[in-house]
matplotlib code that plots the C-alpha trace (Angstrom):
import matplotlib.pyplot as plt

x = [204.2, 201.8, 200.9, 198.2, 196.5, 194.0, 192.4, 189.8, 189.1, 186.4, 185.1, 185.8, 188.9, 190.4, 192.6, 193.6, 197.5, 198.1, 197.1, 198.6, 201.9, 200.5, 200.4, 203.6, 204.6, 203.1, 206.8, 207.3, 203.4, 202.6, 199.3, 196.8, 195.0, 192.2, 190.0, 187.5, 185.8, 183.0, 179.9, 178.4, 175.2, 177.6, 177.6, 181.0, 182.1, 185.2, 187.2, 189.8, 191.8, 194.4, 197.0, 200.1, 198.0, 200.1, 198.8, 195.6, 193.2, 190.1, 192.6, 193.7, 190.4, 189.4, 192.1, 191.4, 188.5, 188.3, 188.1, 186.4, 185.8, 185.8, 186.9, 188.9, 191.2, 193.4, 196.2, 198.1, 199.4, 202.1, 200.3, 201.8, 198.8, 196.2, 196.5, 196.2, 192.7, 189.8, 188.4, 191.9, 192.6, 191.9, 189.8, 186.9, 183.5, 180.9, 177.4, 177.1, 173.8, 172.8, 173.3, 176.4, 179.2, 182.6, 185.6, 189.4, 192.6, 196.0, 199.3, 200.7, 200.3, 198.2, 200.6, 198.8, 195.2, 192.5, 189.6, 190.2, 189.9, 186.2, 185.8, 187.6, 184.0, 182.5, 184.9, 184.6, 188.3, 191.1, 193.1, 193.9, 193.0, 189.1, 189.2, 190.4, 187.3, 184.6, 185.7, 185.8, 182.1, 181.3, 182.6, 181.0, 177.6, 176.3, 177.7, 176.6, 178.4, 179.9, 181.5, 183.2, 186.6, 187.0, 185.7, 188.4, 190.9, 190.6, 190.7, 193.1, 196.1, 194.9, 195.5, 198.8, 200.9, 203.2, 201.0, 201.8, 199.0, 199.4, 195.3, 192.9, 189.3, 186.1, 183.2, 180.5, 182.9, 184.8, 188.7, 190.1, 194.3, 196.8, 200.6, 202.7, 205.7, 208.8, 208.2, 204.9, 202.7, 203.0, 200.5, 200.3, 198.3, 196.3, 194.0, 191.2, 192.0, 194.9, 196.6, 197.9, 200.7, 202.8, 205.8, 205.8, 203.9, 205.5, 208.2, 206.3, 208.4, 205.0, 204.8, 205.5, 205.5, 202.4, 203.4, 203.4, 201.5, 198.7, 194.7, 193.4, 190.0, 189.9, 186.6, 186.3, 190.1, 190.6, 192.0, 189.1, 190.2, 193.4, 194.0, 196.4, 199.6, 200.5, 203.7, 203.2, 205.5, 206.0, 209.5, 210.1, 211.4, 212.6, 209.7, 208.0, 209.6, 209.3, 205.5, 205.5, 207.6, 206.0, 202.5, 203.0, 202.3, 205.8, 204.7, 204.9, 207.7, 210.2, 208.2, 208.3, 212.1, 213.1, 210.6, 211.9, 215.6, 215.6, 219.6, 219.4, 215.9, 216.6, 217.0, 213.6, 212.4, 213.4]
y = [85.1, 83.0, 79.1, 77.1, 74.1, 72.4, 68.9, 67.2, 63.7, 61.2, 60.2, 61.5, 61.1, 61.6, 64.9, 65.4, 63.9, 66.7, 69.7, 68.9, 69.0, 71.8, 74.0, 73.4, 75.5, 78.2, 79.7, 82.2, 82.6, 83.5, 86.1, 83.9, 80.6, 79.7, 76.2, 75.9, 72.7, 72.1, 69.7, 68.1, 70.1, 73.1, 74.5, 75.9, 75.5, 78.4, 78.2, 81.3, 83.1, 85.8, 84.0, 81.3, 78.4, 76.2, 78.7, 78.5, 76.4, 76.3, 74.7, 72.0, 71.1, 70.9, 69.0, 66.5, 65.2, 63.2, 65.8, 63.9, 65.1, 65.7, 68.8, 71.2, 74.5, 75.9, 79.0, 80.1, 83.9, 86.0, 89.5, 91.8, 94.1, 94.1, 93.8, 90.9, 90.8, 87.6, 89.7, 89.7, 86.1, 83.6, 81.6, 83.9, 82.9, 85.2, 84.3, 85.0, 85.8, 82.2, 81.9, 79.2, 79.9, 81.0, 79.8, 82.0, 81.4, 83.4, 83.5, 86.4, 90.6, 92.1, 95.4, 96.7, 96.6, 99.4, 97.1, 95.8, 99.6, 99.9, 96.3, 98.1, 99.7, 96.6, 94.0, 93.1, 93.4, 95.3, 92.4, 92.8, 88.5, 89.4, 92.2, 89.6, 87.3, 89.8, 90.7, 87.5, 87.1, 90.2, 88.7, 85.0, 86.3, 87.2, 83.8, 79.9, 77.5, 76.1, 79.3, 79.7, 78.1, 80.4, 83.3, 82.6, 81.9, 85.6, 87.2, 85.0, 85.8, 89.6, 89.9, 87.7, 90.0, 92.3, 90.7, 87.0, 85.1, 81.5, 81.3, 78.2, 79.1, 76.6, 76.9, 73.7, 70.5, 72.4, 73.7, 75.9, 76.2, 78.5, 79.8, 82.0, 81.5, 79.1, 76.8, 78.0, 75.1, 71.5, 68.2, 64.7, 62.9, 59.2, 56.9, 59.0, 62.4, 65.3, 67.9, 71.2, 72.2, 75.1, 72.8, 68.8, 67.3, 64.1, 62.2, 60.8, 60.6, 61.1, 65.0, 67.3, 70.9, 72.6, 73.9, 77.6, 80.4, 77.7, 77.2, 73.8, 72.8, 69.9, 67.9, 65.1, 64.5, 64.8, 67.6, 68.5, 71.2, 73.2, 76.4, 77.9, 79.2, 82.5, 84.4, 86.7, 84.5, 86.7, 87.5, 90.3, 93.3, 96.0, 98.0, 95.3, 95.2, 99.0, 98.5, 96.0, 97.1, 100.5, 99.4, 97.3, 98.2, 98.3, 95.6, 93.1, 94.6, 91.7, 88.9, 90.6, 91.2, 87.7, 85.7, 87.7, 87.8, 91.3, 93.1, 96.2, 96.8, 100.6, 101.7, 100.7, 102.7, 106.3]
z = [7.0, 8.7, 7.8, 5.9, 6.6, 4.9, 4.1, 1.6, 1.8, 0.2, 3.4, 7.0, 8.6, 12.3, 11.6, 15.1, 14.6, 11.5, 13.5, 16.7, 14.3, 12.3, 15.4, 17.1, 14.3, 16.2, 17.4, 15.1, 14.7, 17.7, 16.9, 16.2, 15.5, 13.9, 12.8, 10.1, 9.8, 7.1, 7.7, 5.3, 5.4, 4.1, 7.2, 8.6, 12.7, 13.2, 16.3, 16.6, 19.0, 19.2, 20.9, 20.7, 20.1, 22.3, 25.0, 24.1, 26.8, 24.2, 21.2, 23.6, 24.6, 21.0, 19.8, 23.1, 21.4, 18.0, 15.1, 12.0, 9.0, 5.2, 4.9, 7.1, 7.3, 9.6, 10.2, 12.5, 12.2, 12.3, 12.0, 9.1, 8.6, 11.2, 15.7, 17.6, 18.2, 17.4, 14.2, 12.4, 12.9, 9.9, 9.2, 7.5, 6.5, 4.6, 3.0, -1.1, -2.2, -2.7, 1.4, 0.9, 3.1, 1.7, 3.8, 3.3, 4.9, 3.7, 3.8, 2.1, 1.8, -0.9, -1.0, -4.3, -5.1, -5.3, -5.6, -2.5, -0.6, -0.7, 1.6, 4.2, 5.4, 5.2, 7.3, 10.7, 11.0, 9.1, 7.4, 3.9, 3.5, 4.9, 2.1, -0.2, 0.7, 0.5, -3.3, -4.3, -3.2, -5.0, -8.2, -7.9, -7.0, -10.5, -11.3, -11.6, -9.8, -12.4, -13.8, -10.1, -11.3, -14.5, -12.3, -9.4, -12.1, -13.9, -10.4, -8.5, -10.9, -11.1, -7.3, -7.3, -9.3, -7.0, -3.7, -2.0, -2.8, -0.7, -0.2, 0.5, -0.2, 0.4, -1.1, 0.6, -0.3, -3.2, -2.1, -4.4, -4.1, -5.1, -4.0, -6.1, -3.9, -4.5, -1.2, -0.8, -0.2, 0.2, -0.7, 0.6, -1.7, 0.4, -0.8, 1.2, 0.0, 0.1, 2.8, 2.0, 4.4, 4.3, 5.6, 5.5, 8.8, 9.0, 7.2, 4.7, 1.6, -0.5, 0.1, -2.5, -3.6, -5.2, -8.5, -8.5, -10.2, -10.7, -9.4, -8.3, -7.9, -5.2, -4.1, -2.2, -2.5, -5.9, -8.2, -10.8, -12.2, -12.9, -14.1, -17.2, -15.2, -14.8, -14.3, -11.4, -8.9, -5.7, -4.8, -1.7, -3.0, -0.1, -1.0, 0.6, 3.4, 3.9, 3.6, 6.1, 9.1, 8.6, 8.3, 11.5, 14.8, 17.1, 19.4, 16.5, 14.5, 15.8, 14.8, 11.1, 11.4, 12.6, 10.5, 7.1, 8.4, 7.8, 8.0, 9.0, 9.4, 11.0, 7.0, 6.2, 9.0, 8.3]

ax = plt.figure().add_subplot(projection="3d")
ax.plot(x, y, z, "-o")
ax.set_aspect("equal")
plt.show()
């Protein structure tokens, strides 16, 4: 699994503090890091690298100088599908045919989906979350902005059932939410806006779990819109885990075992 972080605020904030903790949480997501930061022009700054981030030289000179913002994004990566290399690594941007720029980060593995086969000619990198991105800008770009949400909410719980689906997607100062797994996500509602945290960042009593199964709508800090709930929670199946630890490359085949707690992996092997 990898982790999410993002933030949307009413006015810009200082976010340094919540991704220095974010990414000491790097340990047992080691492959990859990654920083999306949205201006207010709509235009999208993405910072990534295939490595630990507390190795990474170009992260700590980032995060040694005040980040302020609105709106922001961040992963860091434990590879299931894909090598370590810059192109697999989240966050990923693409232009719809209205030339706005679409932000994705995810935590999860789409393990059954046709539509998402033919993007595999198209992406930069072989991640099954870029594939994920690319057909969701397919399906919004015959579409108003304002029929985004009930567009998103159709496809969102079509590619949740039998796939985790913990995904953060930005669209200029609209974040749209959504986890289909018990623990997925957590929020920490301020007077300036909200994180979204795939574990708690400080010991703020205020944080909570994101209801499941569910789409939010977020601007400028605030919830505007929230979809009907489905039923397609995600639970690992062993199946699942075949796909995964044969799907891998061996080099990161550990990181997959010891993050899942996997018994016996040698049985899903043969």
């Amino acid at each position: 699994m990898c982790e999410l972080f993002s933030i949307s605020c009413n006015k810009k904030i200082q976010i340094n503090q919540y991704l220095k903790e974010f990414y000491k949480h790097c340990e047992l997501h080691p492959h990859g890091w990654g920083l999306a930061i949205m201006h207010e022009d709509h235009s999208v700054t993405i910072k990534k690298q295939p490595i630990k981030a507390t190795e990474s030289q170009q992260l700590k000179e980032i995060l040694s100088h005040p980040i302020k913002t609105k709106c922001a994004a961040a992963h860091i990566r434990l590879a299931t599908l894909g090598n370590k290399s810059n192109c697999n690594c989240h966050p990923f941007k693409a232009l719809d045919e209205k030339n706005t720029t679409w932000t994705l980060i995810h935590n999860g593995t789409i393990f059954n989906y046709p539509k998402l086969n033919k993007y595999k000619t198209q992406q930069k990198g072989v991640t099954d979350s870029e594939r994920i991105l690319l057909y969701i800008i397919d399906n919004i770009n015959t579409h108003k902005e304002d029929e985004y949400f009930q567009i998103l909410n159709t496809i969102i719980p079509q590619l949740s059932k039998g796939n985790k689906l913990n995904i953060i997607l930005c669209n200029k100062n609209i974040m749209y939410v959504h986890t289909n797994c018990s623990k997925g996500l957590n929020y920490l509602k301020t007077d300036k806006g909200i994180i979204f945290s795939t574990q708690k960042l400080d010991e703020n009593p205020e944080w909570k779990q994101l209801p499941i199964n569910t789409l939010f709508m977020i601007k400028n800090g605030e919830i505007i819109q929230k979809g009907k709930p489905h039923e397609n929670e995600y639970h690992i199946s062993d199946e699942n885990i075949k796909f995964m630890l044969q799907k891998v490359t061996p080099d990161l085949r550990d990181g997959i075992i010891r993050n899942f707690n996997i018994k016996n992996p040698e049985k899903y092997l043969n």
